[in-house]
N, C-alpha and C positions, 0 to 999 in steps of 0.2 A: 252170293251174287257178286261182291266185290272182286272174289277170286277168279271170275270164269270172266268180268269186264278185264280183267289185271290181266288175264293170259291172254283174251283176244288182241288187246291191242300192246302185244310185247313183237308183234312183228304181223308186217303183212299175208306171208306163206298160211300163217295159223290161220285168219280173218279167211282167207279164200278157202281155203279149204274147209274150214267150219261149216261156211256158208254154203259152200258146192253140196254138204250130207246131207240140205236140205228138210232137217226140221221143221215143221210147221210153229208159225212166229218167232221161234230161236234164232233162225236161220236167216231171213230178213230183219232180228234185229242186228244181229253182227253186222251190218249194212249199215243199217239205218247209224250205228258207233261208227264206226267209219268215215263214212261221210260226213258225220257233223263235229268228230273231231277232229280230223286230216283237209278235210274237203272236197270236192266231186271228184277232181282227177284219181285220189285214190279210191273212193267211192263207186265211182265208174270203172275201174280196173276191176273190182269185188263185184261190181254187177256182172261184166263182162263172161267174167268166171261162172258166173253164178247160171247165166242165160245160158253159157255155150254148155253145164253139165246138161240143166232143163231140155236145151234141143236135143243134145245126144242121147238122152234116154227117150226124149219122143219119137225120133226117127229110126231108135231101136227097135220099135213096135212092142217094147216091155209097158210103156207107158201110154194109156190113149190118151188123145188130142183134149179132150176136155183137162185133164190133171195137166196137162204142158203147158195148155195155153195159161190156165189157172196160176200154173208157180210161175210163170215169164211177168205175168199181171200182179202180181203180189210182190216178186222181187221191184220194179219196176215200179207201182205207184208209193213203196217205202222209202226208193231212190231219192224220188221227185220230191216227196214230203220232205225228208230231211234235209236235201238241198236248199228248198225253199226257205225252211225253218234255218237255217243255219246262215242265209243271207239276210230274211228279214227279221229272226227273232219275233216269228209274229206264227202264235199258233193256228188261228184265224184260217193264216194263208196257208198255213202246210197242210192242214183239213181241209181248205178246197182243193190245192190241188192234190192231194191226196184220193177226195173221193171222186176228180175228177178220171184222175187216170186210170184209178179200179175200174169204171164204169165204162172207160172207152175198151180196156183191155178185155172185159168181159162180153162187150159187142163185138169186139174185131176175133175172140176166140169163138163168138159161136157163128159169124158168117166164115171163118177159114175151116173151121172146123166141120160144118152141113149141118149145125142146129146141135143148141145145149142138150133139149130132149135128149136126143137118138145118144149122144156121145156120155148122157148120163146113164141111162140104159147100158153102155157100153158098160162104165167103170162098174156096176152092180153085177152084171154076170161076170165079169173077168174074178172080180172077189168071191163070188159064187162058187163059180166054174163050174157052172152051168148056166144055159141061154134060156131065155124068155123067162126068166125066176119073178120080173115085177114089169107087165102089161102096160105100155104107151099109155094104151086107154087111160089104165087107173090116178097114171100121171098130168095127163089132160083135164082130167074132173077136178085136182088140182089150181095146175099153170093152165089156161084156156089159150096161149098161145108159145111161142119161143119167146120173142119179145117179154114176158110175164114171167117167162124160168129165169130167164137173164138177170132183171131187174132182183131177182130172189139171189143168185149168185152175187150176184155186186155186193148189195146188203152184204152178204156173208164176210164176203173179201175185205171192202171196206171197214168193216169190223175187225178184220185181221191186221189187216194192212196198219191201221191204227194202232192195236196193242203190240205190234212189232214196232213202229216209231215210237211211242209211248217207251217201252224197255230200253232201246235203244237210249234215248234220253235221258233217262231214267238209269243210267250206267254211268253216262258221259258226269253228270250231277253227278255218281256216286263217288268217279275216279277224283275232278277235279272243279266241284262246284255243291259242296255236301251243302243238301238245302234249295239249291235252286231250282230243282224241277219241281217241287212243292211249291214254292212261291208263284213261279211262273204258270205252274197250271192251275193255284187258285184264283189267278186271275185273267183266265180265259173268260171272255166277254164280247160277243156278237157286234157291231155296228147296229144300228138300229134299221136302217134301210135293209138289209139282209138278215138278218133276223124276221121281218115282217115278210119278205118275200120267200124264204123260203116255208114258213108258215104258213102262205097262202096256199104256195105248189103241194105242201104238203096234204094240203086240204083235199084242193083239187084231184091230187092222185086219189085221194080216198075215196071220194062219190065216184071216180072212175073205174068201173068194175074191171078186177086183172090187174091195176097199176099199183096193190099198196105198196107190195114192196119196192117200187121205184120212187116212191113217196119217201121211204123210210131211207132211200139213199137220201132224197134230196137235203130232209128236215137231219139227216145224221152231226152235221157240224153244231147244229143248236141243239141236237140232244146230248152232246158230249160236253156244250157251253154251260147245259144245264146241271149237269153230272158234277162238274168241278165248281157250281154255286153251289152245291150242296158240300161237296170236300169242303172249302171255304168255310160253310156253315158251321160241322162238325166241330171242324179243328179250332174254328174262333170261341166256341160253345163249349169246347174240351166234353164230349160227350161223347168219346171214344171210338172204337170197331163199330161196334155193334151195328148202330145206325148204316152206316155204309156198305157192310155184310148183307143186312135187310134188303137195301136196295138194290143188290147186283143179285140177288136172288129171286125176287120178286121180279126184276127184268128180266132174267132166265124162264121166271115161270108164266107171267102174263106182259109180255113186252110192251103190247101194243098200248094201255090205258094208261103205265105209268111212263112211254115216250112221251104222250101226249100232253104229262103234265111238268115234264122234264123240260120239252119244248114251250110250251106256254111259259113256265118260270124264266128260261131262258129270255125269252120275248119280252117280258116285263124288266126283267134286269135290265136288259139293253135298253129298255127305256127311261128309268128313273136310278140307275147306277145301284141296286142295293148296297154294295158294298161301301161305296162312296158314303151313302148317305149313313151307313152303321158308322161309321167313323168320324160323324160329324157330332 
């Protein structure tokens, strides 16, 4: 991992062009290095690269609109995160706006685009190659509306979006701060007014039939806050992999009962400091 941080950032040419092969999370995190160790301007020049390959393969019509608008929204909310992260040193805030601008990008591709449905249908037959392989209908029974497939996409991205700033960072520490991204992520910790409200919204998406996954964007920042109390835990416990293996497996396989207690612990931390008070 050292040596492919060490080649990225031995010259800009390499960074852009990495990023233009468009990897999924590789590709946005060369970005996300960029940005948080040069700063926007070069940052933004890598996006710049990065968006004009994204459109020129969308306007080739090799790529549909769904995959375009998707990688323009991925390069773009890793942008924003790292930027943030790199002026306030506040994970906090590169998480909102990170899962903020997933979530607009995923709304402004499926109104530009005529609806996530249809244009995910699209990307299933083109990898087919053949039409009508998986029925609207069946999709519908599903998402009950576009609004509902959307909210499902964000989730996705947002999660992307994330382990590409994550690497990113996670490089920047390797090259020239061995250590710091371990310490700074085991002390990611919610405000307590935000932690509780988005607890609530997450609530409320849930008894709202069609909204969990916009629920699962909203509570995402506290289940990430939650994620690194347990790193925390581990590592203070010296109780190895294993623990942490379990649980990104277990998120893999049933997400939804252990977000909820991922977010809960979260919510408590922000209230009585766990950390704080283990140290007293």
């Amino acid at each position: 991992m050292r040596a492919v941080a060490e080649f990225i950032m031995r010259g800009r040419v390499r960074a852009v062009i990495l990023t233009m092969v468009g990897i999924p999370v590789i590709s946005p995190a060369i970005l996300a290095l960029v940005s948080l160790r040069r700063g926007g301007s070069d940052g933004l020049m890598v996006l710049a690269w990065a968006l004009l390959s994204v459109v020129v393969a969308g306007m080739s019509g090799h790529v549909p609109p769904l995959v375009t608008g998707v990688s323009a929204s991925s390069f773009a909310a890793v942008f924003c995160g790292a930027t943030v992260l790199r002026s306030s040193r506040s994970w906090v805030a590169a998480l909102l706006a990170l899962t903020a601008i997933s979530a607009v990008g995923i709304l402004l591709t499926s109104y530009f685009s005529g609806g996530l449905l249809q244009g995910f249908l699209q990307v299933l037959e083109t990898a087919a190659e053949q039409p009508n392989t998986v029925p609207l209908d069946e999709l519908k029974k599903v998402f009950p509306g576009d609004l509902q497939f959307a909210g499902y996409w964000s989730w996705v991205l947002v999660i992307s979006a994330t382990l590409a700033l994550v690497l990113g960072r996670y490089w920047q520490a390797l090259l020239y701060n061995p250590g710091g991204f371990r310490q700074e992520f085991h002390q990611l910790r919610l405000p307590l007014w935000l932690a509780a409200v988005s607890m609530l919204l997450w609530v409320l998406c849930l008894v709202t039939p069609g909204y969990a996954f916009w629920g699962a964007v909203i509570a995402f920042p506290l289940e990430v806050a939650g994620i690194a109390l347990i790193h925390w835990l581990v590592a203070s416990r010296n109780w190895g992999i294993a623990p942490l293996v379990a649980m990104y497996v277990m998120l893999v396989i049933g997400g939804l009962p252990l977000a909820g207690f991922l977010c809960g612990l979260a919510l408590v931390d922000s209230w009585i400091d766990i950390r704080g008070r283990s140290s007293k």
